[in-house]
N, C-alpha and C positions, 0 to 999 in steps of 0.2 A: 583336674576335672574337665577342664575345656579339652583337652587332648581325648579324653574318653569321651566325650559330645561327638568330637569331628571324627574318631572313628566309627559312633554306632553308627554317623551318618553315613561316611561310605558303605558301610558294610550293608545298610539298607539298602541303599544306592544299587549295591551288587546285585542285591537279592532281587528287585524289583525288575532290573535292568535283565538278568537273564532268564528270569520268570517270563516280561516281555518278548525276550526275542525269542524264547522257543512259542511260545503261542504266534507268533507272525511267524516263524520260519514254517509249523508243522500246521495255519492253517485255522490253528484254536481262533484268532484274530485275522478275517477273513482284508485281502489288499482292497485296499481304498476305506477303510474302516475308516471315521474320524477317531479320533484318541482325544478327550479332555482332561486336561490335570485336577479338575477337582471331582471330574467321576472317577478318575482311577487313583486320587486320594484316597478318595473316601475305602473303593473298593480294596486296597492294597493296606488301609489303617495307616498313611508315614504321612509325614508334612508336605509342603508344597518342595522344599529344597532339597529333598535327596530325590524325589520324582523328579522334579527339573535335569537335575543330574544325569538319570537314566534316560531320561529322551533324549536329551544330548547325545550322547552315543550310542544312542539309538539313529541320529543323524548321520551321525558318523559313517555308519554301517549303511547307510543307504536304506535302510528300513520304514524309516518314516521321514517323509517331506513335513517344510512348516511353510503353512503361506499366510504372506502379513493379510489381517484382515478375515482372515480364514479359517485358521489354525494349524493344526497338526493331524495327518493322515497315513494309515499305513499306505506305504507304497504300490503302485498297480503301472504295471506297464500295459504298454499297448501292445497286440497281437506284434506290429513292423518294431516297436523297440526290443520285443522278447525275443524276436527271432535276427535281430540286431549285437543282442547279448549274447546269441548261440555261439552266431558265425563269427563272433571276438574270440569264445569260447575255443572255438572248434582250433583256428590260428596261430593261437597261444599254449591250449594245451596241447595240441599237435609238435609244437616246437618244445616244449617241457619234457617229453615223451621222448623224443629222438634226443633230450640230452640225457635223459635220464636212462636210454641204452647202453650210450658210451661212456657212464661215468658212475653208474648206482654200484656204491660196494657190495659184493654176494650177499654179506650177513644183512642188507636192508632188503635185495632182491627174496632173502629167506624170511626175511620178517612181513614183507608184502604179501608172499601167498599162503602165510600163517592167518593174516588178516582175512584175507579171501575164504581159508575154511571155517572162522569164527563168521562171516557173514553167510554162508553156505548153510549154516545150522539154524537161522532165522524162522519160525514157521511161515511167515506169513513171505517170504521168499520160495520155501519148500512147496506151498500150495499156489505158487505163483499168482499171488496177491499183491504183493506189496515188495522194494526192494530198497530199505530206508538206512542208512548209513549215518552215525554218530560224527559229529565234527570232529575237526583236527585229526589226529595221529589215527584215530579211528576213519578214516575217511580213504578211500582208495585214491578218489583225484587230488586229494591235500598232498597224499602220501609221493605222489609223483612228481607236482610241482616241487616239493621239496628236493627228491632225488633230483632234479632238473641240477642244481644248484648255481640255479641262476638269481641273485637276489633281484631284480627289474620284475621277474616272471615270481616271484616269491609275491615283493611287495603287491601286484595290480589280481593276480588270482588268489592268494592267502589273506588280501586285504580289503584293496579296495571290491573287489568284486563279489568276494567270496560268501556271503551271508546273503547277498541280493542273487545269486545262482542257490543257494541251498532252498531259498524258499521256492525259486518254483520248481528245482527239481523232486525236493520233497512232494508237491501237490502233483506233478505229474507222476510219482512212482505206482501208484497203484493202476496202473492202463492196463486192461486185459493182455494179458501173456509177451507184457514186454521186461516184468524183472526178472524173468530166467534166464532170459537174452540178455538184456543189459550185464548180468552176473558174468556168463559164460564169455564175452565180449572184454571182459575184464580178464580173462584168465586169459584168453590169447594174448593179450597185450602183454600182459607178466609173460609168458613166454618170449615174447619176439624181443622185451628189454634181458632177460636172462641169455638169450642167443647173442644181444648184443649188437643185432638187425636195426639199426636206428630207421631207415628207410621203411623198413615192415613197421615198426613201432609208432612211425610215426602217422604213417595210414591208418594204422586199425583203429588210433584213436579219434583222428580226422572221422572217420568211420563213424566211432560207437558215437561222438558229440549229434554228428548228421544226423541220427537214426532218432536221436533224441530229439535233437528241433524239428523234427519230419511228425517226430510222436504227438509231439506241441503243436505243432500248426495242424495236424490234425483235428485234436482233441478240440482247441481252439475254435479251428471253422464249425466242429461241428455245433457247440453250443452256442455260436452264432445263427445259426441257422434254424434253433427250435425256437418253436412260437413263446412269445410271451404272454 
């Protein structure tokens, strides 16, 4: 009986936990939100101990800070930290890219631009709205870290970073007529790794990360700049 207790709890645990992160990643749970455990008790129907659980690694993930005294907060970077995270970005996935030219097996190079025509079929890509990619395997830049196969560049953008880059690039995909570009930006790059061009491969990504922090600090300044 106890053994069936500590399972429903994780499995609560789970449910809660990834219920939460896709509301932070996709925005539902707006950054810098306070999050309390006994409004999202209440809201979610579970006890305080499998909620606990889920913020936890919800920490983990860089999703939510906890400050003593304070509490608990979805995450908000500042304009110089976001564009801090880019040019990490840009560094790392740029060196991922150029390994994953010289080393991606064909049949993963054939399954990357299989991925490419199931996001190509997107409407809201099609009407060049919105250009929102599913984690993990599903994911173009997961998918090349991994071809990298470099476990250092696995562990800091599959892990550590990885969920605190989906949430703001999610919030940034819908910018007027940049997910057809960012799409197409992607398919060069699957070319330049299928040629095997590490050099090429490893620019375009340099590249397509830049275009994106440039999109950001954009977007950024500009609603900096409307009245409140």
């Amino acid at each position: 009986m106890n053994q069936e207790v500590i399972l429903d709890s994780r499995t609560l645990a789970d449910r809660v936990f990834e219920e939460l992160q896709d509301a932070i990643v996709t925005g539902g749970i707006a950054p810098g939100t306070k999050i309390t455990e006994p409004g999202l008790a209440k809201e979610y129907g579970i006890s305080r101990g499998p909620l606990r659980e889920a913020m936890r690694r919800l920490e983990g993930r860089h999703l939510v800070s906890r400050i003593p005294h304070v509490g608990a907060r979805v995450v908000s970077l500042s304009l110089d930290e976001l564009l801090e995270l880019y040019e990490v970005r840009e560094a790392m996935e740029g060196m991922a890219c150029r390994l994953a030219a010289r080393q991606m097996p064909v049949a993963e190079i054939a399954s990357l631009k299989a991925l490419l025509e199931k996001h190509e079929s997107q409407a809201e890509l099609q009407q060049n709205l919105a250009y929102y990619q599913k984690e993990g395997d599903l994911d173009f830049h997961y998918r090349i870290v991994l071809g990298s196969g470099n476990k250092k560049l696995m562990e800091l953008l599959c892990g550590e970073l990885y969920y605190l880059v989906r949430m703001y690039r999610y919030r940034f995909s819908a910018t007027s007529g940049r997910p057809k570009r960012a799409f197409q930006e992607h398919y060069r790059i699957v070319d330049a790794i299928e040629q095997r061009d590490e050099e090429l491969a490893e620019m375009l990504m340099r590249r397509h990360i830049r275009a994106s922090r440039d999109n950001v600090e954009q977007r950024l300044r500009e609603q900096e700049s409307l009245p409140r």
